[in-house]
Every structure is written in structure tokens, then in C-alpha cells.
C-alpha positions in Angstrom: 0.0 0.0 0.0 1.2 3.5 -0.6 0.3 6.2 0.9 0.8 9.6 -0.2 -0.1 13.6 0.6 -0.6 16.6 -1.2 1.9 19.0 -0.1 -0.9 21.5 1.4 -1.4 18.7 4.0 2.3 18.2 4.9 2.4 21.5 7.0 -1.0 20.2 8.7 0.5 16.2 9.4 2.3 17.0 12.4 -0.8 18.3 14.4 -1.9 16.5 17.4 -5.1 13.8 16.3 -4.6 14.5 12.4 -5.8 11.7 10.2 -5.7 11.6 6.4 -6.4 8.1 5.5 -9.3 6.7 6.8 -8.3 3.0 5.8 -5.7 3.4 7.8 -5.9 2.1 11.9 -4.2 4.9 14.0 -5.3 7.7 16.5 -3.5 10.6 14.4 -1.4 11.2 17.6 1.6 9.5 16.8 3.8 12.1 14.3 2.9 14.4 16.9 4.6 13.0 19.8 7.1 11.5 17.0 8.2 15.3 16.5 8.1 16.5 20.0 10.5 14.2 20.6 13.0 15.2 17.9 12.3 18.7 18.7 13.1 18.5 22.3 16.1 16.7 21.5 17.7 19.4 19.3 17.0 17.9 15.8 14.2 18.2 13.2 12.0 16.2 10.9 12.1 16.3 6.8 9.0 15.3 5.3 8.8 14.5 1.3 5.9 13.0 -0.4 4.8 12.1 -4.1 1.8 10.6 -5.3 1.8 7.0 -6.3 4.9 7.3 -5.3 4.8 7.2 -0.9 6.3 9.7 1.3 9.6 9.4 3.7 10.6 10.8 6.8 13.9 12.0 7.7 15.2 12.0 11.1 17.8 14.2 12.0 19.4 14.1 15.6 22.6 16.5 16.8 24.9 13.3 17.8 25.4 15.0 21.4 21.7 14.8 22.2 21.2 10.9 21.3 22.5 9.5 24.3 20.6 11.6 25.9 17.6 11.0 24.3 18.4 7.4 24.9 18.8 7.9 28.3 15.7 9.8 28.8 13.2 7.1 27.0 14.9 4.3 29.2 14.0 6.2 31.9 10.2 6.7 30.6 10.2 3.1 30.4 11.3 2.4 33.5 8.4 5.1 34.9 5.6 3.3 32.8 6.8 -0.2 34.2 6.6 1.3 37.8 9.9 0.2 38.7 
């Protein structure tokens, strides 16, 4: 399956419950937190789509804040576990 987006809806696909493809299971929540992360860690996201064609996502972390970034989801998970 591909799955494409005009580029007026790229600015929009960050936004916290936005959906585009109903076919698709998902609460629209998860680019949202997805860039929150990033941002907070110092980096940023690149979005390209093309019709029929898909769309990727580029990551890009400052290699200073991914040990930290590490650290701090090992920690999240250790808070969600309760230990």
C-alpha cells in the first residue's frame, strides 16, 4: 500500500489527532509525539511525499543529544513499568 499527501497537508501532518487516510488504523497522535521528541532533542524532521509514489521521513538528531535522548526514553520506560 502506498500512501501519499498533497503538499498543502504536509504543514497540517504534524498536528496532534490529524488523520488523512481513513483505511488506515491509528489515533493521528503518533507524528505528533514522534516530532516532539525530535524537537526536544535538538533535531528536526524532513517530510517528502509524491503521489503513487509514498512519502519518507527524515530524522535528524545533533549526535550530542542521542545519548541523551536514549537515556531519557529508558527512563520513561522504567516510569511506565513502575519500577
Amino acid at each position: 500500500m502506498v500512501l501519499a499527501l498533497k503538499k498543502k497537508k504536509l504543514d497540517q501532518m504534524f498536528g496532534m489527532f490529524k488523520r488523512f487516510h481513513a483505511h488506515v488504523d491509528g489515533t493521528g497522535i503518533g507524528l505528533y509525539i514522534v516530532k516532539k521528541i525530535v524537537e526536544n532533542a535538538g533535531g528536526k524532521i524532513n517530510v517528502e511525499s509524491k503521489l503513487d509514489k509514498g512519502t519518507t521521513f527524515k530524522i535528524f538528531l545533533k549526535t550530542n543529544n542521542i545519548q541523551q535522548l536514549s537515556d531519557d526514553l529508558t527512563n520513561s520506560k522504567k516510569i511506565t513499568h513502575g519500577k
